[in-house]
mmCIF file of the C-alpha atoms, coordinates in Angstrom:
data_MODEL
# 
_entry.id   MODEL 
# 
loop_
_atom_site.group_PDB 
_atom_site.id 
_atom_site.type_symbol 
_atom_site.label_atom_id 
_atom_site.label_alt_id 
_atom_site.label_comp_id 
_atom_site.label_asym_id 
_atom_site.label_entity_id 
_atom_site.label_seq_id 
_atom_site.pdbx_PDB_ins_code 
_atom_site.Cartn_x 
_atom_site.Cartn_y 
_atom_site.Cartn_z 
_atom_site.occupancy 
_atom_site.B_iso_or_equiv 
_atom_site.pdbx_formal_charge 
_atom_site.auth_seq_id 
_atom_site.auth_comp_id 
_atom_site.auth_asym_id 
_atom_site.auth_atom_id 
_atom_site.pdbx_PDB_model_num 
ATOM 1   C CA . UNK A 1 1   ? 75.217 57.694 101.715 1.00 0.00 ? 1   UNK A CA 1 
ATOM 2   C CA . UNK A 1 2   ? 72.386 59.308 103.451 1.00 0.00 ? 2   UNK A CA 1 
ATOM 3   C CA . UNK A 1 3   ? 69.450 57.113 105.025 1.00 0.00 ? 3   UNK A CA 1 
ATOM 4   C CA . UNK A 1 4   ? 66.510 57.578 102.205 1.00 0.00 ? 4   UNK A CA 1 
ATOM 5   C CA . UNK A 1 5   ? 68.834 59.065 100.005 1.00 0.00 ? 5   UNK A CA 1 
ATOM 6   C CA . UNK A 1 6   ? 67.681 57.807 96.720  1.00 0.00 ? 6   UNK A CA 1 
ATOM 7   C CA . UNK A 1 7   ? 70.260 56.707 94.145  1.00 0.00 ? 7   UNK A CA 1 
ATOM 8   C CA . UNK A 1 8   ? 70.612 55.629 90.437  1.00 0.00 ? 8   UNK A CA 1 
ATOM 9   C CA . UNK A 1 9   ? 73.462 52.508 91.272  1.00 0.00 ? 9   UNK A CA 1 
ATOM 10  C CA . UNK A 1 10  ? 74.776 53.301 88.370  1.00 0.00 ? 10  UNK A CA 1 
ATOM 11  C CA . UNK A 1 11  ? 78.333 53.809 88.204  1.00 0.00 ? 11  UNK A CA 1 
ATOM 12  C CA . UNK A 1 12  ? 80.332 56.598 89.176  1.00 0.00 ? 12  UNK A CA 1 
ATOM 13  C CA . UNK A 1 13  ? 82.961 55.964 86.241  1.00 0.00 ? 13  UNK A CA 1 
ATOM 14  C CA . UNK A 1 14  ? 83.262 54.546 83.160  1.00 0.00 ? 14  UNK A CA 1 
ATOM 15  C CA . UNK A 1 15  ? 85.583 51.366 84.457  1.00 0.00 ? 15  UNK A CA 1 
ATOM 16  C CA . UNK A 1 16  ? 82.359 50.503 86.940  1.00 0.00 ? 16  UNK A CA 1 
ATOM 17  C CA . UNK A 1 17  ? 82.691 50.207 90.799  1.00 0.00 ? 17  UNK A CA 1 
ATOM 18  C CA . UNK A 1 18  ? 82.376 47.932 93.313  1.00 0.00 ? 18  UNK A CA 1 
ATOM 19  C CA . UNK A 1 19  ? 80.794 48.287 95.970  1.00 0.00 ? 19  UNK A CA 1 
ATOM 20  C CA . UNK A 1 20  ? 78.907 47.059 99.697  1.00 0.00 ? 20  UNK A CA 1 
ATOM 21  C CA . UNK A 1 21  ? 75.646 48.411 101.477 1.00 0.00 ? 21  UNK A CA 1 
ATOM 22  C CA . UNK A 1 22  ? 75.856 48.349 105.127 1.00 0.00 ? 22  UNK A CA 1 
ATOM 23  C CA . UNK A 1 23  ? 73.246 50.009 106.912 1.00 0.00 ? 23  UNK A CA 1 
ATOM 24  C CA . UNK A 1 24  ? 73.982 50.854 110.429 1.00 0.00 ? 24  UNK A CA 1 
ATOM 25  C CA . UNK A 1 25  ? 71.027 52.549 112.287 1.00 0.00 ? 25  UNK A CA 1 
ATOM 26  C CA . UNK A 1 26  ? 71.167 56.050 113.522 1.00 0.00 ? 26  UNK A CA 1 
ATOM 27  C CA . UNK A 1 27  ? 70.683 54.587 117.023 1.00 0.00 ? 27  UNK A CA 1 
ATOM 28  C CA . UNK A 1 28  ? 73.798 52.242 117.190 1.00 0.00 ? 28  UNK A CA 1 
ATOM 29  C CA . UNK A 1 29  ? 75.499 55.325 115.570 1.00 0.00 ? 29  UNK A CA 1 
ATOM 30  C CA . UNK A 1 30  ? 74.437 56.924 118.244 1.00 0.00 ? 30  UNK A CA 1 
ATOM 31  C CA . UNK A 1 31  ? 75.404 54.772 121.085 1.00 0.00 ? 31  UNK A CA 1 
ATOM 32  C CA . UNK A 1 32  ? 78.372 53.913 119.943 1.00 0.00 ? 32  UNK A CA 1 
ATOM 33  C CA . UNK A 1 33  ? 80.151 57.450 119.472 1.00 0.00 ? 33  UNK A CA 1 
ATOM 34  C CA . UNK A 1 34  ? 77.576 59.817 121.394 1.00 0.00 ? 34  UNK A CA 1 
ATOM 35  C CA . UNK A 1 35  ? 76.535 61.793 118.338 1.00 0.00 ? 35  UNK A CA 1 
ATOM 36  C CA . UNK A 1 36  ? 73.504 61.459 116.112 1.00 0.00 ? 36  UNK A CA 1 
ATOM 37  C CA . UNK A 1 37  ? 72.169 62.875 113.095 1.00 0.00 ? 37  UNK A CA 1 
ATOM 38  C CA . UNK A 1 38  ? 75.346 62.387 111.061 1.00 0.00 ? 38  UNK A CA 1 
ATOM 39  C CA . UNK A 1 39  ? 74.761 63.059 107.304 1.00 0.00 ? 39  UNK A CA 1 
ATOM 40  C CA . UNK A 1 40  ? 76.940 63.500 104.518 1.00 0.00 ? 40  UNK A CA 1 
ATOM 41  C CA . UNK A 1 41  ? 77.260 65.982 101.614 1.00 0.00 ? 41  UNK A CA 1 
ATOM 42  C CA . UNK A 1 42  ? 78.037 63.353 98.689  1.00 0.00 ? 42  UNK A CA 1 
ATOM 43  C CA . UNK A 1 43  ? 77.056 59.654 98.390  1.00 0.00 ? 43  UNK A CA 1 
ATOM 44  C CA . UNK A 1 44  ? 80.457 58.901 96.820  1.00 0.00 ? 44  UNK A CA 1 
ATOM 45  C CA . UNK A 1 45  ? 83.921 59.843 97.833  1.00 0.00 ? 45  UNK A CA 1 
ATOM 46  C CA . UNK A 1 46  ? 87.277 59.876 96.273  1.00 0.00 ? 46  UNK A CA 1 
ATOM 47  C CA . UNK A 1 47  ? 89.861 58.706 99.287  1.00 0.00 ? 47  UNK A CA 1 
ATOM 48  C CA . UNK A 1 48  ? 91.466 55.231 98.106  1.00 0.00 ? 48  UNK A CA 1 
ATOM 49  C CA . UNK A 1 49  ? 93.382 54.835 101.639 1.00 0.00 ? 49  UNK A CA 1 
ATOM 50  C CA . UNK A 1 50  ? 90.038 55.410 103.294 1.00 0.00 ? 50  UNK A CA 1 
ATOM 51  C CA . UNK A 1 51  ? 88.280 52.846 100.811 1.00 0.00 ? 51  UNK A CA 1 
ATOM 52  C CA . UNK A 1 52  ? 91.090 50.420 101.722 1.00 0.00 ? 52  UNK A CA 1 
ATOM 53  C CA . UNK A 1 53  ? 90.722 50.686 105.510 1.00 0.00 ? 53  UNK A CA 1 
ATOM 54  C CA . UNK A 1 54  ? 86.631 50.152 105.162 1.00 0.00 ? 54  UNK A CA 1 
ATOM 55  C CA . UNK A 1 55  ? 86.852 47.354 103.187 1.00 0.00 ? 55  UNK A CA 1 
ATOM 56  C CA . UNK A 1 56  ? 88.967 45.934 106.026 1.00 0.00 ? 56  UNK A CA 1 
ATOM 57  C CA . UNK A 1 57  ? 86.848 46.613 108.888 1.00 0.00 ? 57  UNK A CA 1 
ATOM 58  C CA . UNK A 1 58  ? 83.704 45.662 106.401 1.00 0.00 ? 58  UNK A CA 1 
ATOM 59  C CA . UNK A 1 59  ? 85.888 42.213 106.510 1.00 0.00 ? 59  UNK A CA 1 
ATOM 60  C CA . UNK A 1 60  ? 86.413 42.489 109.666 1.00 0.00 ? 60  UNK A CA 1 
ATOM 61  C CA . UNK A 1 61  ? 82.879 42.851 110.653 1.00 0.00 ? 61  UNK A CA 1 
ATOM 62  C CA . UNK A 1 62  ? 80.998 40.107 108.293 1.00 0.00 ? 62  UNK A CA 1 
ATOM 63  C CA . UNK A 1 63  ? 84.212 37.627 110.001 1.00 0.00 ? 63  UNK A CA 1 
ATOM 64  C CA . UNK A 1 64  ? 84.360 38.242 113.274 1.00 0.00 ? 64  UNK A CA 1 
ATOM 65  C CA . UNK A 1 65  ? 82.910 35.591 115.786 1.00 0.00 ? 65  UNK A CA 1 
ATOM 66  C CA . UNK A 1 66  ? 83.720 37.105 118.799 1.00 0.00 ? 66  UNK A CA 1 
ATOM 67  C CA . UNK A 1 67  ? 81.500 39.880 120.082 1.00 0.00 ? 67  UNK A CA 1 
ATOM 68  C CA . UNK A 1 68  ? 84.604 42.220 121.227 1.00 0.00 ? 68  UNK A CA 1 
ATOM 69  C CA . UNK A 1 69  ? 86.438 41.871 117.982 1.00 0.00 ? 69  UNK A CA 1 
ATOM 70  C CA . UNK A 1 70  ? 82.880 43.010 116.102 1.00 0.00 ? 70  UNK A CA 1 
ATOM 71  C CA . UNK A 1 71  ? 82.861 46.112 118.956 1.00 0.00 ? 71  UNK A CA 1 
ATOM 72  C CA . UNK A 1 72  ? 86.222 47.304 117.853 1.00 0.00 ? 72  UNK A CA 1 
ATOM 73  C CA . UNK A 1 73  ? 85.735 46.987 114.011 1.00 0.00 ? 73  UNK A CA 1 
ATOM 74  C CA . UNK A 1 74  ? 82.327 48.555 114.419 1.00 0.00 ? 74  UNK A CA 1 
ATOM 75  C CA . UNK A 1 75  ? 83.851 51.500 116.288 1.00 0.00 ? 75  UNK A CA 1 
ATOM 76  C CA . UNK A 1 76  ? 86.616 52.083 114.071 1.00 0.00 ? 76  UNK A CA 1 
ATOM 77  C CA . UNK A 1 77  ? 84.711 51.834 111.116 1.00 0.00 ? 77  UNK A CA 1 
ATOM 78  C CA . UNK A 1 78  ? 82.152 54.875 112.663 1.00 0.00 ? 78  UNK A CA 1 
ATOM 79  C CA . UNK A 1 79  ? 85.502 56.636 113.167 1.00 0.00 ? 79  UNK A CA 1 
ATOM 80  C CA . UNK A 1 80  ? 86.333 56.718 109.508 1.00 0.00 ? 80  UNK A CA 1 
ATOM 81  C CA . UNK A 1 81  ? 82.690 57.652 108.544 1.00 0.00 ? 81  UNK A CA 1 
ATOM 82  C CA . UNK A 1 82  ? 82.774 60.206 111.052 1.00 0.00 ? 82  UNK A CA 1 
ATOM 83  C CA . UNK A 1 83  ? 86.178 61.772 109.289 1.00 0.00 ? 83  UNK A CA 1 
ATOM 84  C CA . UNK A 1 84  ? 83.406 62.406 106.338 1.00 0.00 ? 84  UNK A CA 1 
ATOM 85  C CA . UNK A 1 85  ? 80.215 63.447 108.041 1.00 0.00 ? 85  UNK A CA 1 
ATOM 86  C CA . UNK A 1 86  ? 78.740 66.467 108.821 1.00 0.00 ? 86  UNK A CA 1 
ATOM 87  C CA . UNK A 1 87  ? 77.311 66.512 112.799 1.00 0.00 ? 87  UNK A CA 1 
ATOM 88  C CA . UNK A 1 88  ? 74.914 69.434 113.520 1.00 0.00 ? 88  UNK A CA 1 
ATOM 89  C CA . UNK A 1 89  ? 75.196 71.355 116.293 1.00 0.00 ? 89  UNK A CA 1 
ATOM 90  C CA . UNK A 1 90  ? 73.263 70.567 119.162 1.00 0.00 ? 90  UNK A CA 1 
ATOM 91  C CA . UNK A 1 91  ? 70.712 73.244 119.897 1.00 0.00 ? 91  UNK A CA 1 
ATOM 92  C CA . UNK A 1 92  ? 71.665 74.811 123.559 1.00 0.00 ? 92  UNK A CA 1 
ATOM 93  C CA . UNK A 1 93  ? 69.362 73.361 126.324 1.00 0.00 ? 93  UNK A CA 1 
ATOM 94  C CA . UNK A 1 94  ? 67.024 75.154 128.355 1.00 0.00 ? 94  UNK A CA 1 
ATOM 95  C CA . UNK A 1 95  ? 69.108 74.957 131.710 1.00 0.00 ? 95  UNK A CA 1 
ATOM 96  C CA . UNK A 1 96  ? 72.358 76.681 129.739 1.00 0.00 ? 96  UNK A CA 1 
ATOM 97  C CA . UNK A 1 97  ? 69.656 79.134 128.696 1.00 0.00 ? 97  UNK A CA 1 
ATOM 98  C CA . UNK A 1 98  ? 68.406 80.040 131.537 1.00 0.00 ? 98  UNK A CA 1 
ATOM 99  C CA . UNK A 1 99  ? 71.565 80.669 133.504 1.00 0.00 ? 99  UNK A CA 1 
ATOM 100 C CA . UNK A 1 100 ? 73.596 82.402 130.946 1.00 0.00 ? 100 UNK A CA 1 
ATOM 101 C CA . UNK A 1 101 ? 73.049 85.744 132.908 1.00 0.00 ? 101 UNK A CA 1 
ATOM 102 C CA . UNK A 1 102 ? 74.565 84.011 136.086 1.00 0.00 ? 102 UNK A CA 1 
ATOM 103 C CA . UNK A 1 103 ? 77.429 82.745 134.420 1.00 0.00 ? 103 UNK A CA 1 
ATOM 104 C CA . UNK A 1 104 ? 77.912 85.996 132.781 1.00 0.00 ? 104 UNK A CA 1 
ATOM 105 C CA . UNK A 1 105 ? 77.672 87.494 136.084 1.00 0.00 ? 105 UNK A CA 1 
ATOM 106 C CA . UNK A 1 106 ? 80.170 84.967 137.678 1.00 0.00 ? 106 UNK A CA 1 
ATOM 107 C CA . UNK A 1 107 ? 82.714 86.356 135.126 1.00 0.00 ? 107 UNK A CA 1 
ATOM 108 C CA . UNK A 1 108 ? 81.945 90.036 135.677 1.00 0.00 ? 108 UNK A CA 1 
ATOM 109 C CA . UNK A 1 109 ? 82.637 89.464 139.158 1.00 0.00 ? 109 UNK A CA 1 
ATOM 110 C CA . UNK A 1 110 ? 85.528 87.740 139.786 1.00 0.00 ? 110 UNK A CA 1 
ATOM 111 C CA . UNK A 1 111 ? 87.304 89.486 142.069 1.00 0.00 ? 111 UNK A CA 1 
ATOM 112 C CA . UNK A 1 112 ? 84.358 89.531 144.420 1.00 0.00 ? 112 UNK A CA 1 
ATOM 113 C CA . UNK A 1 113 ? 83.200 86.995 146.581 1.00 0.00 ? 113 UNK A CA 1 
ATOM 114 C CA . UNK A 1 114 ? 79.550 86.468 145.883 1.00 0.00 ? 114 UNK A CA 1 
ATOM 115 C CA . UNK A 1 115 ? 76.343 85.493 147.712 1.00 0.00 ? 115 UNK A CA 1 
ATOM 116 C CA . UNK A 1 116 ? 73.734 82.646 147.305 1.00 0.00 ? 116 UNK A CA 1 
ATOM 117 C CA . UNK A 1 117 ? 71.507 85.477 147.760 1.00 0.00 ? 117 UNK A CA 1 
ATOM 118 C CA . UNK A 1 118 ? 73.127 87.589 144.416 1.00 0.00 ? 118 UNK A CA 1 
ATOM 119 C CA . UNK A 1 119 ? 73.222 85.193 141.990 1.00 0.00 ? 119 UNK A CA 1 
ATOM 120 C CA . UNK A 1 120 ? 69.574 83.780 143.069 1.00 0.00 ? 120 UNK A CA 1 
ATOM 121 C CA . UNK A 1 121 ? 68.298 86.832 142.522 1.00 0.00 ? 121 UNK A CA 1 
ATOM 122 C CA . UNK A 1 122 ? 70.623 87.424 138.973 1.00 0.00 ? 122 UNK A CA 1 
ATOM 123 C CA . UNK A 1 123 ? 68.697 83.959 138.408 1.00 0.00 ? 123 UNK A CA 1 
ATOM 124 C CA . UNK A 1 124 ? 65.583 85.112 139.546 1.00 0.00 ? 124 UNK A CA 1 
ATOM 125 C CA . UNK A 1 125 ? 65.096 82.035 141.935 1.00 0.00 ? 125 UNK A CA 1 
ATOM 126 C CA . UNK A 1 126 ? 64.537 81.597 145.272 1.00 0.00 ? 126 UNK A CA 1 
ATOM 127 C CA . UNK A 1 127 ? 68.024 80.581 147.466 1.00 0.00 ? 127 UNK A CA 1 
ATOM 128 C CA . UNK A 1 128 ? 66.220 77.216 148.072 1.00 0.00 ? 128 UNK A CA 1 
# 
């Protein structure tokens, strides 16, 4: 379930659920596998094995006393999420922006042997 995602907690079938909140912030998601902004498309999904292996790690993780064992169940828990989330791409940066024309120059040209001078000026900067 999304942050701020509102929800009824009512059940999701007629035999009831079960179930655990764990929030982990954005930033630990973050940290821990180098993407952010996960979100996901439906609050409840329908993958028993998955369930299974969360509810381990979620064991895992309230049990664990030692801070390496808490590391690795946090980590493989964010790689099950992660199976279910939906990452956005990240927006190009300025720099791969900017020197698109020189790299699509570099490929134009490979056969040649080019300058400092040619592809400062095909960047439009100074050879310093």
């Amino acid at each position: 379930m999304n942050p701020d995602e509102l929800h009824t907690g009512q059940a999701e079938t007629e035999t009831g659920w079960r179930y655990r909140m764990a929030y982990i912030d954005p930033d630990v998601v973050a940290r821990v596998t180098g993407e952010s902004d996960w979100w996901f498309d439906t609050a409840v999904g329908h993958d028993s094995a998955c369930a299974q292996r969360v509810t381990a790690l979620l064991d895992t993780l309230w049990q664990a006393r030692e801070p390496l064992a808490f590391d690795s169940a946090l980590y493989t828990l964010l790689g099950e999420f992660r199976r279910h989330a939906q990452v956005p791409r990240a927006a190009p940066d300025e720099g791969a922006l900017r020197f698109a024309p020189v790299i699509d120059y570099l490929r134009a040209h490979l056969s040649r042997r080019l300058t400092l001078d040619e592809l400062a000026a095909v960047a439009g900067l100074s050879p310093c």
